[in-house]
C-alpha positions in Angstrom: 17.4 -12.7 -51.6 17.0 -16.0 -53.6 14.4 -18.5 -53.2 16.8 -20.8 -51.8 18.6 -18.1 -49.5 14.7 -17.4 -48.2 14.3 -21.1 -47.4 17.5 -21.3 -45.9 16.8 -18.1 -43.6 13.2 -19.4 -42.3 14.4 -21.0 -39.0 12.8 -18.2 -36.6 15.6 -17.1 -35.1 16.0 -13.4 -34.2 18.9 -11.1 -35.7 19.7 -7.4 -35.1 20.0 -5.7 -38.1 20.5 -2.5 -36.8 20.3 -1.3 -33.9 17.1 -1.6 -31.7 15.1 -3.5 -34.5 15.2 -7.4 -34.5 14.4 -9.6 -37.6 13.4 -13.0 -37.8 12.0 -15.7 -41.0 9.3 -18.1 -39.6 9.8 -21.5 -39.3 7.5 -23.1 -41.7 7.4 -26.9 -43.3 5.2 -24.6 -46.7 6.8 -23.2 -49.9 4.3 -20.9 -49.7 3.2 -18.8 -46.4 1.1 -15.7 -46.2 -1.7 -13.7 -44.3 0.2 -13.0 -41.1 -1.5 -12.3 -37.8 0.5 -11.3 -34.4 -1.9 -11.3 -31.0 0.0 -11.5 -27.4 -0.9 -13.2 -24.9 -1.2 -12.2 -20.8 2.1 -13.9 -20.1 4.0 -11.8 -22.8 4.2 -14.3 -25.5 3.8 -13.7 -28.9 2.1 -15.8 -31.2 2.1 -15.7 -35.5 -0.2 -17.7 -37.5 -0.7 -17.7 -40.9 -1.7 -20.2 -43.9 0.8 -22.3 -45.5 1.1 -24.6 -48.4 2.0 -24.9 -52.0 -0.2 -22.3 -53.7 -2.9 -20.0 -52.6 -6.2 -21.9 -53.5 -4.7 -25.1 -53.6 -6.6 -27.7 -50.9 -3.2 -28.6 -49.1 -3.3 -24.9 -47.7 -3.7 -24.8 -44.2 -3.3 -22.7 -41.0 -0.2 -23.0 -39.1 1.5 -21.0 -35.9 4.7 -20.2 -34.2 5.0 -18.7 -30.8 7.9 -16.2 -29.3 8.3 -16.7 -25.6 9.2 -14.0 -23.5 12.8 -13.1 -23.6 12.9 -15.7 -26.1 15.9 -15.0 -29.5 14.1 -17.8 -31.9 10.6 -18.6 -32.4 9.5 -22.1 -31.5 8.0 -24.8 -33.3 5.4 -24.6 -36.2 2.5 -26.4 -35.2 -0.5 -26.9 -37.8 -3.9 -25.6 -36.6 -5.9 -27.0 -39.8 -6.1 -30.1 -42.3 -9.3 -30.1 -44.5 -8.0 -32.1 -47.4 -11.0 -30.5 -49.3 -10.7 -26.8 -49.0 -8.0 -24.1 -49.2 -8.1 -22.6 -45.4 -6.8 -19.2 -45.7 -6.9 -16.0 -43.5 -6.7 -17.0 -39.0 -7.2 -14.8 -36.6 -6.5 -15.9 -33.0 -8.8 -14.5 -30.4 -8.1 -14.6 -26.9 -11.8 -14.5 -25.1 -12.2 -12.3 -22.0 -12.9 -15.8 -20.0 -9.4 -17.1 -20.8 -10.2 -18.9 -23.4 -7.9 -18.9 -27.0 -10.1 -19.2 -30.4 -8.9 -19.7 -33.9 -11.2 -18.5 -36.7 -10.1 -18.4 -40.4 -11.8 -19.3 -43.5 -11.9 -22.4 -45.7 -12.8 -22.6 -49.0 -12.9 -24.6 -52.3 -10.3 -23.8 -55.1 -10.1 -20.1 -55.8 -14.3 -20.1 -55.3 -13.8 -17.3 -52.5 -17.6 -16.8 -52.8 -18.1 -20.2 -51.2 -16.0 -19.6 -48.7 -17.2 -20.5 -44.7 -15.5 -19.1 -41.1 -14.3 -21.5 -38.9 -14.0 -21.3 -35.2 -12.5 -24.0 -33.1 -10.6 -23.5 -29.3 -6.8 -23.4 -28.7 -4.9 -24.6 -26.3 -1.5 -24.0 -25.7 1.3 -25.9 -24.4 4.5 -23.9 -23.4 5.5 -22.8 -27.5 2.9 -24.9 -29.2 -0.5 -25.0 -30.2 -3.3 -27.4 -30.6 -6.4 -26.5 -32.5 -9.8 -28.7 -31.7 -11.9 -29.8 -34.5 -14.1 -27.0 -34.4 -17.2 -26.2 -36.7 -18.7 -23.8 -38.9 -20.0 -20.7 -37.6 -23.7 -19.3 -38.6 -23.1 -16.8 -41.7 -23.8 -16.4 -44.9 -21.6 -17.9 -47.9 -18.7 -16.0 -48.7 -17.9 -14.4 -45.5 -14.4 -13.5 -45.5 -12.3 -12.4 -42.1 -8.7 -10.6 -41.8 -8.9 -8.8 -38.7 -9.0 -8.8 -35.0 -12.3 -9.2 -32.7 -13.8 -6.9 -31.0 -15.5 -7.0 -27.6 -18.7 -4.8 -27.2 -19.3 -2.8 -24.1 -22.2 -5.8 -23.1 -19.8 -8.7 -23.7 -20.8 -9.4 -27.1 -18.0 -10.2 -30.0 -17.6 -8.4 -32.8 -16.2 -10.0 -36.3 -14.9 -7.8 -39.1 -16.1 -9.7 -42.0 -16.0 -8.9 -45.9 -18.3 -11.0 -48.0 -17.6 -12.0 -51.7 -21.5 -11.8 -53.1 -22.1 -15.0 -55.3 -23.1 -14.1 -58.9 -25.1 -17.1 -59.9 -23.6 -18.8 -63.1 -20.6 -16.6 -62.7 -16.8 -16.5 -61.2 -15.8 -14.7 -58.1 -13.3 -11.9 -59.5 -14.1 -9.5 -56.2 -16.4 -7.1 -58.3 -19.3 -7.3 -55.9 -17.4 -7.9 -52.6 -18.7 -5.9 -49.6 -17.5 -5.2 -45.6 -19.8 -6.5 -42.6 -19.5 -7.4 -39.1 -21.0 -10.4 -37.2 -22.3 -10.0 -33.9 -22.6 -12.5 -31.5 -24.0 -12.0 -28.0 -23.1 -15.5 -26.5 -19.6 -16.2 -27.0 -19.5 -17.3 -30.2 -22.7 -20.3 -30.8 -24.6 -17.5 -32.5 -24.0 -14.7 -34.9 -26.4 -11.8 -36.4 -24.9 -10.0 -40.1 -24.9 -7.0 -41.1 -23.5 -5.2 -44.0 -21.8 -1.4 -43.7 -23.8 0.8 -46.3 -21.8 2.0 -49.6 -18.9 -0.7 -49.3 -18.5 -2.6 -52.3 -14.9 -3.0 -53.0 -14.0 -2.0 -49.3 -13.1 -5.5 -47.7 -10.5 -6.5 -44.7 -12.5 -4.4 -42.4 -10.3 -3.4 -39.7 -11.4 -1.5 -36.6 -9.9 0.5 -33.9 -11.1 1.7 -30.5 -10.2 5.5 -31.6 -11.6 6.1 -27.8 -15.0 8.7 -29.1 -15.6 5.8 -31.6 -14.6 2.6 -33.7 -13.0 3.7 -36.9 -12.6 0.4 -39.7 -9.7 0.9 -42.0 -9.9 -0.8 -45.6 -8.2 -2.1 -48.8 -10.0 -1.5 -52.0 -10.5 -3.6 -54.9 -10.4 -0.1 -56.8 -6.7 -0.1 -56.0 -7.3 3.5 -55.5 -6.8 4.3 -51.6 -7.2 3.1 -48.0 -11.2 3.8 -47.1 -12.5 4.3 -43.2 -16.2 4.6 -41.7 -17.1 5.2 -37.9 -19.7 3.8 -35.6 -20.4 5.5 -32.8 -22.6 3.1 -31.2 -20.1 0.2 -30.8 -19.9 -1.5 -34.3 -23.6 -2.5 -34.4 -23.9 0.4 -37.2 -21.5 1.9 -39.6 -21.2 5.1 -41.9 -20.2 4.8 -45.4 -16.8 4.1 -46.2 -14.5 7.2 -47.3 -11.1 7.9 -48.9 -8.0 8.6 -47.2 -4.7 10.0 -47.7 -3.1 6.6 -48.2 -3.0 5.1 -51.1 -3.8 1.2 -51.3 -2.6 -1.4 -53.8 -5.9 -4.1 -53.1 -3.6 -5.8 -51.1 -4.2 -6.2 -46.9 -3.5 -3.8 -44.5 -3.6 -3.8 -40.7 -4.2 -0.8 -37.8 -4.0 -0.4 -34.3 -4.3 2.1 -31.8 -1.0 2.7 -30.0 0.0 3.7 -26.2 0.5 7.3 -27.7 -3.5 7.8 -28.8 -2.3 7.7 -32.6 -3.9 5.3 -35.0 -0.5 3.3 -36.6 -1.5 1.7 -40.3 0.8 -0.5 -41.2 0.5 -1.1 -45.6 1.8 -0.7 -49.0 1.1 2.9 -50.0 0.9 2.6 -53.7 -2.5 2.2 -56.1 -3.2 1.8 -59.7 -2.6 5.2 -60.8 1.5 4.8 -59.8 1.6 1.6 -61.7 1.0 0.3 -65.0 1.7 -3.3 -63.6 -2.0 -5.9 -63.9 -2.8 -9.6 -64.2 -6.4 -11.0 -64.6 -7.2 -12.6 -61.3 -6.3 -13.7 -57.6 -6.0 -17.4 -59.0 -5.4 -17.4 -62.6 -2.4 -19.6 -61.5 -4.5 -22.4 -60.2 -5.0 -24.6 -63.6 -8.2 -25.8 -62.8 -11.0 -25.9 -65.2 -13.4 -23.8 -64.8 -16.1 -22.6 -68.0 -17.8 -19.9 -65.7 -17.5 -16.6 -67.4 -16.1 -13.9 -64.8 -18.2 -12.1 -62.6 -20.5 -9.3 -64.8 -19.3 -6.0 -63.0 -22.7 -4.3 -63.7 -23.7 -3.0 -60.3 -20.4 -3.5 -58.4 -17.1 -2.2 -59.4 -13.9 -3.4 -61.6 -11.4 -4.8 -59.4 -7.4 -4.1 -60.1 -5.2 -7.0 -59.9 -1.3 -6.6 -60.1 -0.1 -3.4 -58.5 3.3 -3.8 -56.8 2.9 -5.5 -53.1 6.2 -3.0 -51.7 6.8 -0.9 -50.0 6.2 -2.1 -47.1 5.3 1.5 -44.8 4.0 2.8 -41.4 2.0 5.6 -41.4 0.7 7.2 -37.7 -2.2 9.5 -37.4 -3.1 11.9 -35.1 -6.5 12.8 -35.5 -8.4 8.7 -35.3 -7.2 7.8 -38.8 -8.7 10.6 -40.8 -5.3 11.3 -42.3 -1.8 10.0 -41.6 0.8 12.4 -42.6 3.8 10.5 -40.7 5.0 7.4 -42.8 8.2 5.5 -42.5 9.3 2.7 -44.3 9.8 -0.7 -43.1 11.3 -2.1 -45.9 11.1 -1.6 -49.4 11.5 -3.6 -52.9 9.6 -3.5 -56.4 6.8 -5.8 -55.0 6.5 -7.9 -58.1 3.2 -9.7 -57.6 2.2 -10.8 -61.3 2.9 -14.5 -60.4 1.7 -16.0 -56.7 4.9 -18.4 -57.6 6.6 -18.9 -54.5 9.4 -20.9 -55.7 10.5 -19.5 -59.6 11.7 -16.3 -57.7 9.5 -13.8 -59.5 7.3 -12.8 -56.6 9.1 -9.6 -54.5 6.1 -9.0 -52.6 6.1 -7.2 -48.7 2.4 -7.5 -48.1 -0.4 -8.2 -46.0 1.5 -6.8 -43.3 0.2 -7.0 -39.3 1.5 -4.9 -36.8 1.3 -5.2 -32.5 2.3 -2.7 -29.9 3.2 -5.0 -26.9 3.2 -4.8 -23.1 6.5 -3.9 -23.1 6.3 -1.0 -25.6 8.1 -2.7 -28.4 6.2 -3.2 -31.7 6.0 -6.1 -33.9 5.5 -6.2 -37.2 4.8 -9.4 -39.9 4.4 -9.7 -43.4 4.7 -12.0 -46.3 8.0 -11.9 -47.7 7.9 -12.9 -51.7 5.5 -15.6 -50.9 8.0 -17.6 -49.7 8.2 -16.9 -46.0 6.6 -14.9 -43.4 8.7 -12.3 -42.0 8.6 -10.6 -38.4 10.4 -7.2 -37.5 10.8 -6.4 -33.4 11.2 -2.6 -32.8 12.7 -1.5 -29.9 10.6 1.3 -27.8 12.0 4.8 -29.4 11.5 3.1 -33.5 10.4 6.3 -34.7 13.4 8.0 -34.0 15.0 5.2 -35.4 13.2 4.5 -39.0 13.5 6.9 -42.5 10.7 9.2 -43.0 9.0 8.7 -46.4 
């Protein structure tokens, strides 16, 4: 598809493609939209936020949202959930509390200065198929606290946030080299929060855990661009083993898991790395054109991130035995996932990436993911997909 055949498709209305599986472009005022989430609600409705603006980085990026109603064919309105006109707000999650209550969090930060970066938190509330964010505040953690996944409530009623944290390097750019996984903890619903960093993670960020029933497993992408890592806790996220490698190859690009109906652990990715392709550029934001005389981050003591591996295919792969290894992939859809440009509008960016995925109520599962940096794409699967999709 062209740029202009993209922009033309994104008015959220649902399509059958083939059988079973439904597709749909999200409405969205942005030339640029990425970092999908998907989170239903008790009524059945489905809501999709994401950030949106002209260039990842840039201050005019903010949060938006669309919601599906129930039975619904189109998605409705975009609403915007964030304005700062000082920081690039990047990354929501939508939380819906055990009390009732609906909470946004994402990050905001300044220019491409990720180690800067600060979690927001600020109440939703909902009116039929829109949302209206609060002004909400800053939450309690330290700089350069980084979120991409869903909360977690403990067995006492405390929260638990997946964080990653890019570590500053004084004098020196963020380039990811030092950037570890955490989780914040907080025991009151959110006006305090306790850190604590998973040992051995640098390079493992957009901690991702699942209630594997014996234990939380967190999934991972790696700045190595060498596979998808997971550790355990068997004590309820408060401690976590080291991260280890496992079958799937990741491309340091986002992934998402969830535990389905079934028992299996479904990991929805791009299952490529570094050693399938020669393809690099030097940064996250070398696109941004700002000045900045900082050398890059000294690696000493962290790792070497890769930049630049193809964002595509975009896969499914199910495991059996609480994520250890997923032998059962199927593809989604697939592409040469050009990412050497964040461009959203000169057509050169192919990327399927930072994908999300939801098993619903109804035993349907939707999927999201950025779609050439352009739009945000969802995919609705009909209960019985797996007979449905190719095996890779």
């Amino acid at each position: 598809m062209t740029v202009d055949e993209i922009a033309a498709s994104m008015d959220g209305r649902l399509a059958t493609t083939t059988p079973g599986r439904d597709e749909a472009f999200l409405p969205s005022p942005a030339v640029q939209n990425h970092a999908s989430f998907l989170v239903e609600l008790p009524d059945g409705a489905v809501i999709c936020t994401w950030f949106g603006g002209s260039l990842e980085g840039k201050s005019d990026i903010s949060i938006r949202a669309a919601i599906l109603l129930p039975g619904a064919t189109q998605w409705g309105p975009v609403s915007t959930l964030s304005d700062d006109p000082d920081h690039s707000e990047q990354n929501p999650v939508i939380f819906p509390a055990p009390d009732g209550q609906l909470w946004l969090f994402h990050t905001s930060q300044p220019s491409g200065n990720q180690d800067e970066c600060r979690v927001r938190m600020a109440r939703l509330t909902r009116e039929g198929d829109r949302l209206r964010a609060e002004a909400g505040a800053y939450i309690d953690l330290p700089r350069g606290c980084f979120i991409r996944a869903q909360l977690q409530v403990q067995s006492n009623g405390s929260w638990l946030l997946p964080l990653f944290r890019c570590v500053q390097r004084p004098g020196q750019k963020w380039t990811g080299s030092h950037d570890v996984a955490a989780v914040a903890i907080s025991p009151d619903q959110g006006k305090s929060w306790s850190y604590q960093e998973v040992p051995g993670s640098v390079g493992s960020v957009h901690m991702c855990p699942v209630d594997t029933g014996a234990r939380l497993s967190a999934f991972y992408r790696r700045r190595q661009a060498d596979f998808v890592c997971r550790s355990d806790s068997l004590d309820g996220g408060r401690s976590w083993s080291a991260p280890v490698a496992t079958d799937v190859p990741n491309n340091n690009s986002s992934l998402a898991a969830t535990r389905l109906a079934s028992g299996q652990v479904a990991l929805i990715c791009n299952p490529i790395n570094a050693e399938m392709s020669p393809d690099r550029r030097a940064s996250l934001y070398d696109e941004l054109g700002e000045e900045d005389g900082r050398p890059d981050a000294d690696p000493q003591g962290g790792c070497t991130p890769i930049w630049g591996v193809p964002r595509a295919p975009a896969a499914l792969c199910l495991s059996t035995d609480g994520g250890a290894s997923f032998p059962e992939r199927y593809l989604i859809e697939d592409g040469d996932g050009a990412c050497l440009s964040n461009n959203s509008l000169d057509g050169k960016n192919h990327e399927l990436s930072y994908p999300w995925l939801l098993e619903t109520t109804d035993g349907a599962l939707h999927l999201s993911y950025t779609f050439h940096r352009r739009a945000i794409k969802h995919v609705r699967l009909a209960p019985g997909w797996r007979e449905r999709l190719t095996r890779l």
